[in-house]
C-alpha positions in Angstrom: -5.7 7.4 -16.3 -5.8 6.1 -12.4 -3.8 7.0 -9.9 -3.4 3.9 -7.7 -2.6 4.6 -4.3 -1.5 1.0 -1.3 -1.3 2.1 2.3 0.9 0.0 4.0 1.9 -0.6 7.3 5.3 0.3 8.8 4.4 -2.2 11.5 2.9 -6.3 11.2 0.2 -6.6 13.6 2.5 -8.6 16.0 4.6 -4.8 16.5 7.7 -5.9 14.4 8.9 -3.3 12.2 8.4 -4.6 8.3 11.5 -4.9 6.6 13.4 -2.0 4.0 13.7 -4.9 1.9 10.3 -6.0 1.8 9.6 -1.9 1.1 12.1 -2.3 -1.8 10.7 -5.3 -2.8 7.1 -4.1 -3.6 8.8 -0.9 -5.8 11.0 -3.4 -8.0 7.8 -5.4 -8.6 5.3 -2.4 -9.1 7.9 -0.5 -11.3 9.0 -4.1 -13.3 4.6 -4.2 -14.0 3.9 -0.9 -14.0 6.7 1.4 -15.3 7.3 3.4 -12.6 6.6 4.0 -8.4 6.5 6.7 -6.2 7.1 5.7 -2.7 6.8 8.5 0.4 9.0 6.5 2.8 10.1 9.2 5.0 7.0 11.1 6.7 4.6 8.2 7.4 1.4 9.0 7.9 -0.6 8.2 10.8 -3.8 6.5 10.4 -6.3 6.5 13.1 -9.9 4.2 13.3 -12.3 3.4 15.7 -11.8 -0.6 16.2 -13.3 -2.9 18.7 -11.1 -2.0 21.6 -11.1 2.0 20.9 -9.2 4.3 18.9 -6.6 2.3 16.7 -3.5 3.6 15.1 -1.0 2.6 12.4 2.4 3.9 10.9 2.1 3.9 7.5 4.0 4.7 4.5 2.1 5.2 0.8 3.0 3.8 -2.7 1.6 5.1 -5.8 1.6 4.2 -9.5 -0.1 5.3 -12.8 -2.3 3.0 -15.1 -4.1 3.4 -17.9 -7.0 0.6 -16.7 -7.5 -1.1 -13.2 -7.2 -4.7 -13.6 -9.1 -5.2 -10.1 -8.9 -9.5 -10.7 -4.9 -8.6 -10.5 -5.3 -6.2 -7.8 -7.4 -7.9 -5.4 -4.8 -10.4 -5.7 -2.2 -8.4 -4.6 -3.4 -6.9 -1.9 -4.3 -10.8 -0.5 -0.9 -11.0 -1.2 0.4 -8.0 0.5 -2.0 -8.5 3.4 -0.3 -12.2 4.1 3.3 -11.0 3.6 2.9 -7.9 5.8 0.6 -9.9 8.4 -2.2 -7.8 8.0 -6.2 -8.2 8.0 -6.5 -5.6 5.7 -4.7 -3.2 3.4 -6.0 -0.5 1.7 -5.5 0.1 -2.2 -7.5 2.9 -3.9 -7.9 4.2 -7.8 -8.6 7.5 -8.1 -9.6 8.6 -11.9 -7.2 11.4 -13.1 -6.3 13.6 -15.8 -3.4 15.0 -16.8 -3.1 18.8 -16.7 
């Protein structure tokens, strides 16, 4: 079992706020593949880097789901996907191996 885990942005790179809806939109279509989501909407994280220009920071908000194998062909292509629709270079998507207790 893997715990999959997408950091996204509250913010597009441009410093527009990304819509509830599109939010809503990636738990109806994780839960219609997956069976389920678990969304912490409420206490975004902070994220902080070192970039180019100094210290960076980003809002962001983190969506998990459960699968029994990482298809990494399908999510490569959703995070592409993501990345264009929430006008970002990059978003990070982990898989963390777990076992159930």
């Amino acid at each position: 079992m893997f715990l999959v885990q997408l950091l996204l942005p509250q913010f597009h790179q441009d410093g527009s706020r990304v819509a509830h809806d599109q939010f809503a939109a990636i738990r109806r279509e994780l839960t219609d593949r997956f069976g389920g989501v678990t969304a912490y909407l409420r206490s975004p994280a902070k994220g902080l880097w070192k970039g180019p220009n100094g210290v960076e920071a980003d809002d962001m908000v983190m969506v998990e789901v459960q699968v029994e194998i990482v298809d990494l062909e399908w999510w490569t292509t959703y995070r592409r996907t993501l990345e264009r629709a929430l006008g970002q270079k990059t978003i990070l998507i982990r898989a963390i191996k777990t076992e159930m207790l």
